[in-house]
N, C-alpha and C positions, 0 to 999 in steps of 0.2 A: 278917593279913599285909598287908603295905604293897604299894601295885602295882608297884613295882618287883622285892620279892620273890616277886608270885604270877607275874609275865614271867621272870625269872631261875629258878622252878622249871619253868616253864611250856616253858623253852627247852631245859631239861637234858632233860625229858623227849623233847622231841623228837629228840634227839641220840639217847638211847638208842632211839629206834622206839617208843617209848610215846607214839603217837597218840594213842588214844582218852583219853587220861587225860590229856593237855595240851589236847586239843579241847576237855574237861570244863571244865580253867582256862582256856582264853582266854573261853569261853562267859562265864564269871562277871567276866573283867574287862568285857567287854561289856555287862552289865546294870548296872554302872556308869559304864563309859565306855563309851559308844555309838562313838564315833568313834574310839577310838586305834588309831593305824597296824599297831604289831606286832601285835596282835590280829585286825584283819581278815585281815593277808596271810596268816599263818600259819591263820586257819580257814578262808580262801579256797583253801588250797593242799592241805591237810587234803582236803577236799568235794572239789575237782579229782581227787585219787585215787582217792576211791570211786565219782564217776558216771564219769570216763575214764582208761582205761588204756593212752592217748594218750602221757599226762602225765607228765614225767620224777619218777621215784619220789624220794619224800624222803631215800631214803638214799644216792642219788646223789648229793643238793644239799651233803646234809652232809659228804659223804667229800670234796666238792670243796671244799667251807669249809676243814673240815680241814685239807687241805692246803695252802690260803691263808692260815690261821691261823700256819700252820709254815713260813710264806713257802719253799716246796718249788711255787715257779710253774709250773717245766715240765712235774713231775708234776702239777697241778692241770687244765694247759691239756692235756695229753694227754689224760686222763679228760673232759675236757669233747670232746673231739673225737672220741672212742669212742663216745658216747653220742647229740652231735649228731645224727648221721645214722637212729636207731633210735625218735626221738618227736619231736614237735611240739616246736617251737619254744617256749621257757619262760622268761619274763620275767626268773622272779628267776637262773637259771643264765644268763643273756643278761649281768645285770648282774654276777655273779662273774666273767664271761671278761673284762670290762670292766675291774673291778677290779685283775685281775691281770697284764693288757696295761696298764695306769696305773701298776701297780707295778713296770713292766718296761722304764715310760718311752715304751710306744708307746702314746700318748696319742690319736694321729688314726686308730688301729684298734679300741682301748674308746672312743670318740666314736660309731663305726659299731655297737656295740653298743649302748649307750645311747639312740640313736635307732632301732634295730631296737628294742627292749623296750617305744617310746613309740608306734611302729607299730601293734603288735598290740594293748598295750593305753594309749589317748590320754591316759586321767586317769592315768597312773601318776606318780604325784609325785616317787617316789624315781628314776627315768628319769628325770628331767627336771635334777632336781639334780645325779645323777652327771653330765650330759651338762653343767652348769654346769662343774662341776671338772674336768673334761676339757677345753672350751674355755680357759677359765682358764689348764692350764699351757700350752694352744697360743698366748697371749697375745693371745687374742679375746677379751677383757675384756668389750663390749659385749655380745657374742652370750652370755658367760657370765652376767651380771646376768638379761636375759632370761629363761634357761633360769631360774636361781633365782627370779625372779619369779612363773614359770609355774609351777615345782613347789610355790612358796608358797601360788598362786590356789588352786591343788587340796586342798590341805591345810596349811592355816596351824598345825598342829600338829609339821611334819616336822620336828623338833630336827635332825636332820641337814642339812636346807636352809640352817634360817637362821644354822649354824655355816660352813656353806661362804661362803656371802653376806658372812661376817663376814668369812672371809679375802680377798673380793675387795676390801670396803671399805677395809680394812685398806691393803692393796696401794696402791692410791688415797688414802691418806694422810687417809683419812675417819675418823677415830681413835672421833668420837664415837658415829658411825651401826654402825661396828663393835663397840663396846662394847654396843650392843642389843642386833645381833645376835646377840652369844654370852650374854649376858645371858638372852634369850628361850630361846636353846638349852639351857644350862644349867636353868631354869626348866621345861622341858620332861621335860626327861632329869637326875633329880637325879645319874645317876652317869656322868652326861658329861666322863668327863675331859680330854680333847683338847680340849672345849672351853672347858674352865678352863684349860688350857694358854694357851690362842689368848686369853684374858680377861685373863689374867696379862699376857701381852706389851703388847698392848696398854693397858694399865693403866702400867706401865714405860714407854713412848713419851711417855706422859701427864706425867709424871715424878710418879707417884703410889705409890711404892715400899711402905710400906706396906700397901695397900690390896691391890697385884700379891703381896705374901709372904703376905697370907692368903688367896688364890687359888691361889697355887701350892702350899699346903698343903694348901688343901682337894682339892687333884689327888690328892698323893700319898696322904693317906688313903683315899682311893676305891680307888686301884692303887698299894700300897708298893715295887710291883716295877717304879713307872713311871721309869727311870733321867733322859728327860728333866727329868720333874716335879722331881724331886731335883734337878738340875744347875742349874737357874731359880731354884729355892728357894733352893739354897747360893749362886749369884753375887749375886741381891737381899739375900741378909741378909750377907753381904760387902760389898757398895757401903754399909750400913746400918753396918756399923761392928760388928757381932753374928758375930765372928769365930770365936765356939768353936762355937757352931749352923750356923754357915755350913759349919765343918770337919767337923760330923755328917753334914751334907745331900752333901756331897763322899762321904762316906766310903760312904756307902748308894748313891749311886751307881757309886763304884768297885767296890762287892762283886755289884752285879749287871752291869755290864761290867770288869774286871780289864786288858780292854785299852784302856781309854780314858786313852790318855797324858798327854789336854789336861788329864781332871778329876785323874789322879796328877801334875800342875802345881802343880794350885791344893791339894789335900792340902801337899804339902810348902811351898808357899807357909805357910799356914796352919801349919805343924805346928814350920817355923824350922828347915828343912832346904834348903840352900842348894844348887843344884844347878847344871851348869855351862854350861845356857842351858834354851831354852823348847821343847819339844816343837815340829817345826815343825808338827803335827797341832792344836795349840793355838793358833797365832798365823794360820794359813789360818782356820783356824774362827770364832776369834775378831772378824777384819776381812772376812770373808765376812755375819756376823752382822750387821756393825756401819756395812757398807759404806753402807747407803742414805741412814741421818741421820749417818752417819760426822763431814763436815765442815762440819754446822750444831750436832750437838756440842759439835766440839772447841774450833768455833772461838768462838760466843756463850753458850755454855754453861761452858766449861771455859776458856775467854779465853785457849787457846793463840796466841802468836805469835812461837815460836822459830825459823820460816824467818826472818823478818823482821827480826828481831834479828840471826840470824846473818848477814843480809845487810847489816845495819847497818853490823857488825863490818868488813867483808868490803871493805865501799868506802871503813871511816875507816883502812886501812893503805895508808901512803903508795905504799908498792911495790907495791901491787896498783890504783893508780888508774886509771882506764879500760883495765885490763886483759884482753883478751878472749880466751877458753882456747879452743881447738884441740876438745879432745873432753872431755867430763864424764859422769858417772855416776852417779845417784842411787840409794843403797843400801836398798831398804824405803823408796820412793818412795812407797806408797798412792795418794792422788788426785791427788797433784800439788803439794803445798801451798808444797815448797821447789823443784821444779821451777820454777815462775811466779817465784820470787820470784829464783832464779838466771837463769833463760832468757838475757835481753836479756846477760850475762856471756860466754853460750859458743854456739861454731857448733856445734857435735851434742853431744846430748842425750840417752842413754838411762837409761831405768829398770828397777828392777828390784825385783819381790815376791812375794811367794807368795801372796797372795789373788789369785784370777782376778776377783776382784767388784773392789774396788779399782784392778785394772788395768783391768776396762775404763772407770770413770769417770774414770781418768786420762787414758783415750783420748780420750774426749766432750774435753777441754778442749783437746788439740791441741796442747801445750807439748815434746814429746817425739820424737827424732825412730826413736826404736825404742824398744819395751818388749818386757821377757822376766820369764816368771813362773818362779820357782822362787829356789831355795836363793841367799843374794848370794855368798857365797864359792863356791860350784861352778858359779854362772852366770861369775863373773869368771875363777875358773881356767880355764873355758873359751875365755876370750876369747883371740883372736890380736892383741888390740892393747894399747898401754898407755894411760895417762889421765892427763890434767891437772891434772882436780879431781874429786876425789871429795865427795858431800856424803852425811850418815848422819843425819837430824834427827829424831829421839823412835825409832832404832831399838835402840840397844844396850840398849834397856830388855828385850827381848825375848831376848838372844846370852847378858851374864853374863860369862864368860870371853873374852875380848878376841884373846885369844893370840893364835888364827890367824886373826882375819881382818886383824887389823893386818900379819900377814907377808904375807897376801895382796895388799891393799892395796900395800905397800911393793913387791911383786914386778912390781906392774904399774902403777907409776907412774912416768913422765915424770921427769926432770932438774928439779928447782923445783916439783914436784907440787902442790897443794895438800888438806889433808885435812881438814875443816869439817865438823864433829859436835857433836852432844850428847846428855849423861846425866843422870839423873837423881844427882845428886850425895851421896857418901857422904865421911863425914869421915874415917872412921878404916877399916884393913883395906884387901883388894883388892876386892872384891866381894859384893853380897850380893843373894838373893831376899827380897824384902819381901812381905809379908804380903796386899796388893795383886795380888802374881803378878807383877811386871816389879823389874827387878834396878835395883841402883842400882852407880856405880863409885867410886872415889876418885882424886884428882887425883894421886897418887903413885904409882898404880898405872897410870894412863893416862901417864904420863911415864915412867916407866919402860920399858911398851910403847916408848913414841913413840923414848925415845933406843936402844932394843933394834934399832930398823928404819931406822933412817936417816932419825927428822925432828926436826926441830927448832921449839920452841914461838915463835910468831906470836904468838897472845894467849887469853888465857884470862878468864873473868870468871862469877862465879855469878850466877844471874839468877830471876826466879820463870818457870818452864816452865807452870804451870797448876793451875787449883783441881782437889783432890780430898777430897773433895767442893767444900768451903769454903775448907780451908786451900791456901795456896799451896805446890807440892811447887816443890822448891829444886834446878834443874840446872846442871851446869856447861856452860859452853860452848867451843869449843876451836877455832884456826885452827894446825893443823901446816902445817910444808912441808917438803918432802924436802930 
C-alpha cells in the first residue's frame, strides 16, 4: 500500500474507535517515515489516552470533526463547550474550535485559540500555521508570514503550512515564491487538492493556461465532487477555445451544486441558449474575482480603450463642445475607467455596480462623488433625481435584453439627456449570448429601443472593443440624446 493509503485506512479506522488497529498502521508508517506529521499526532494522541484520562477522548474529537466536516458550526462549538470544562485543555480540539470560529469569520477568537494550542504545546507547527491564516484574514500580513515561517522551522514537512504561505505570497502579488509554495505542498500531500486549486490559480495569473488546466484537473480527479475544481477547469478550457470540455466541466459542476446560477450562465452560454441577461450572482462573482489585476488586464493585456474612444466621440460633437453636465451616472462603473475619462465633463458624479470589490478601488481613485453597489436599474428607480448623462461602457455585455433599462434610463433623464454606451456588436437579430458568456446587441435593435424612449441617434460607429483572446471582438458604440 502507498502511504497515502496506509493514512487514509489509518484514519477511517480511527473514526470507527479502532485504535489499537490504526496505532498498529501509523506504527509502520513510522518505521519508514520517522518524521511524518499525521502519524506522530495521531500516536501521540492514541498514548495520551491510555497513560491520562485527563485527555479529551478521541471520540469526542471526532464527533466534533464531524460536525465541522458537515459545516453544522454551532452544534460543533456547543459540543466543544460541554466538554471544555470536564478535561485538560487539548491542542488538537483548541485547534477545531479555531477552525470553526475562522469558518464563522471570527477570526481574532480562533487566533486566541491557535495561540492557546502553541502555549501548551511550543513546537506545535500546525498552531503556528493556523495562527498564520488567522492573522492573514485579519490583514497582519507581516505577523502571518511569521507565524508560517515558525510552523515551517518546526516542521518543514507541514503541506498545510506551506499551502497557506502560498496564499499569503500570492496576496502579495509574489506569483513565483507562491507557485513553490503550493508546489512543495502539493509534493508533500499527493491528494492535496486545495492546493492544486491555489497552483492552478496561480498558474493562470502567470498567463500559463495550459499548464493551470492540468492542475485543475488533476484537483478534480483526486475529488470529482470538488465543484470548485470543475468551475477553474471549465472557465481555463473556455478562455482556451475547448468549448465542448469546457461545457462537461460546467455541467459536473452544476450536478453537484443546481443552484449555482453563475455556472447555469456559462452552461447555456456554451450550449447556444440565449437567455435574457446574466445572473446577477455571475457578474458580482465574476468582478469580485477579477477585481484585483482587473485593470492591468483590460487595459495592457486585452488593449481596452472604449471610455476613451467614447470620449473621443463625445467632444468631436459640435453641440456638446465644452459642455459641462449638471449630474451624471455611471452604470457598471467597475474601477472607474470611464468615470476619469468623463470626470472633468460633469459636476457630480456617481456610480454604480454590483461588485463590492470593484467599488471600492473605484473609491482609492477619488473620481466619484457617491457610489452605490447593487442592481443599476433598481439603484436608478430609486433614485429621486433625474440625469444628464448617463454613461454604460462594456456593461450591456452582461443585461442582454435592453428593454427596461433603456425605459429606465429614458424615465429619469433630463430634457437633452445624453446616453453614451457600448456593445459588443451583433449583425443580424436583436440579441444574443455568445459562447464567451456576455451578449452581444444589434444596431437595429438598439434603435429601435432608442426611438421606443425618446432618443434620438448623435453618432454611432463600430470600433475594435478588445482582444479576446487575440482576435479583436467588434463593438458598437452609441451617443443618444433625449
Amino acid at each position: 500500500m502507498s502511504l497515502t493509503s496506509i493514512l487514509s485506512t489509518a484514519k477511517t479506522l480511527m473514526k470507527r474507535g479502532q485504535y489499537a488497529a490504526a496505532y498498529k498502521l501509523y506504527l509502520e508508517v513510522l518505521d519508514s517515515y520517522p518524521s511524518n506529521p499525521d502519524a506522530l499526532a495521531a500516536i501521540a494522541s492514541i498514548e495520551a489516552q491510555q497513560l491520562d484520562k485527563d485527555v479529551v477522548p478521541l471520540e469526542i474529537i471526532n464527533k466534533v470533526l464531524n460536525l465541522y466536516n458537515q459545516k453544522k458550526f454551532s452544534d460543533a462549538l456547543g459540543l466543544v463547550s460541554d466538554y471544555e470544562g470536564n478535561y485538560r485543555k487539548d491542542i488538537t480540539l483548541l485547534n477545531i474550535k479555531g477552525a470553526i470560529l475562522s469558518s464563522e469569520g471570527q477570526f481574532s477568537k480562533a487566533l486566541e485559540c491557535f495561540v492557546e494550542s502553541t502555549v501548551i504545546k511550543p513546537d506545535h507547527d500546525q498552531g503556528y500555521s493556523n495562527q498564520g491564516l488567522a492573522l492573514f484574514k485579519l490583514g497582519r500580513s507581516e505577523e502571518a508570514q511569521k507565524a508560517f515561517e515558525k510552523s515551517l522551522s518546526i516542521n518543514p514537512t507541514n503541506a498545510g503550512a506551506h499551502n497557506n504561505m502560498g496564499v499569503l505570497l500570492e496576496h502579495q502579488n509574489k506569483l513565483a515564491e507562491a507557485k513553490k509554495s503550493f508546489k512543495k505542498a502539493v509534493k508533500l500531500k499527493e491528494d492535496y487538492y486545495e492546493a492544486y486549486i491555489n497552483l492552478g490559480n496561480v498558474l493562470l495569473k502567470q498567463n500559463l493556461p495550459i499548464d493551470a488546466a492540468n492542475i485543475y484537473h488533476e484537483a478534480v480527479k483526486i475529488n470529482p465532487d470538488l465543484f470548485e475544481g470543475h468551475v477553474m477547469f471549465g472557465n481555463v478550457l473556455k478562455e482556451m477555445g475547448r468549448f465542448s470540455d469546457a461545457l462537461d466541466s460546467y455541467k459536473k459542476a452544476l450536478a453537484i451544486d443546481p443552484q449555482a446560477g453563475y455556472v447555469a450562465h456559462l452552461v447555456n452560454a456554451l450550449s447556444g441558449t440565449t437567455t435574457q441577461s446574466a445572473p446577477k450572482s455571475y457578474i458580482s462573482k465574476v468582478f469580485d474575482e477579477y477585481a484585483d489585476h482587473f485593470e492591468h488586464h483590460l487595459v495592457y493585456v486585452l488593449q481596452y480603450k472604449t471610455p476613451s474612444i467614447l470620449k473621443k466621440y463625445f467632444d468631436q460633437c459640435d453641440e456638446l463642445n465644452n459642455k459641462k453636465f449638471d449630474r451624471a451616472v455611471d452604470l457598471g462603473c467597475g474601477t472607474g475607467l470611464a468615470g476619469i475619462s468623463f470626470r472633468n465633463s460633469v459636476k457630480y458624479l456617481l456610480g454604480i455596480d454590483l461588485s463590492s470589490k470593484m467599488l471600492d478601488m473605484a473609491k482609492e481613485k477619488n473620481i466619484y462623488d457617491s457610489l452605490v453597489q447593487g442592481d443599476i436599474i433598481e439603484v436608478l428607480e430609486a433614485q429621486n433625481v433625474n440625469y444628464d448623462l448617463f454613461l454604460c461602457s462594456d456593461t450591456f455585455i452582461y443585461v442582454g435584453n435592453l428593454t427596461q433599462l433603456f425605459k429606465t434610463v429614458s424615465d429619469k433623464s433630463n430634457s437633452n439627456a445624453l446616453f453614451i454606451f457600448s456593445t459588443e456588436h451583433l449583425e443580424e437579430g436583436d440579441f444574443v449570448l455568445r459562447k464567451t458568456g456576455r451578449y452581444a446587441q444589434s444596431y437595429s435593435y438598439v434603435m429601435r429601443l432608442a426611438q421606443n424612449n425618446g432618443f434620438r441617434l448623435v453618432r454611432f460607429s463600430k470600433e475594435n472593443l478588445r482582444k479576446d483572446p487575440d482576435n479583436w471582438i467588434i463593438g458598437g458604440l452609441y451617443i443618444l440624446q433625449k
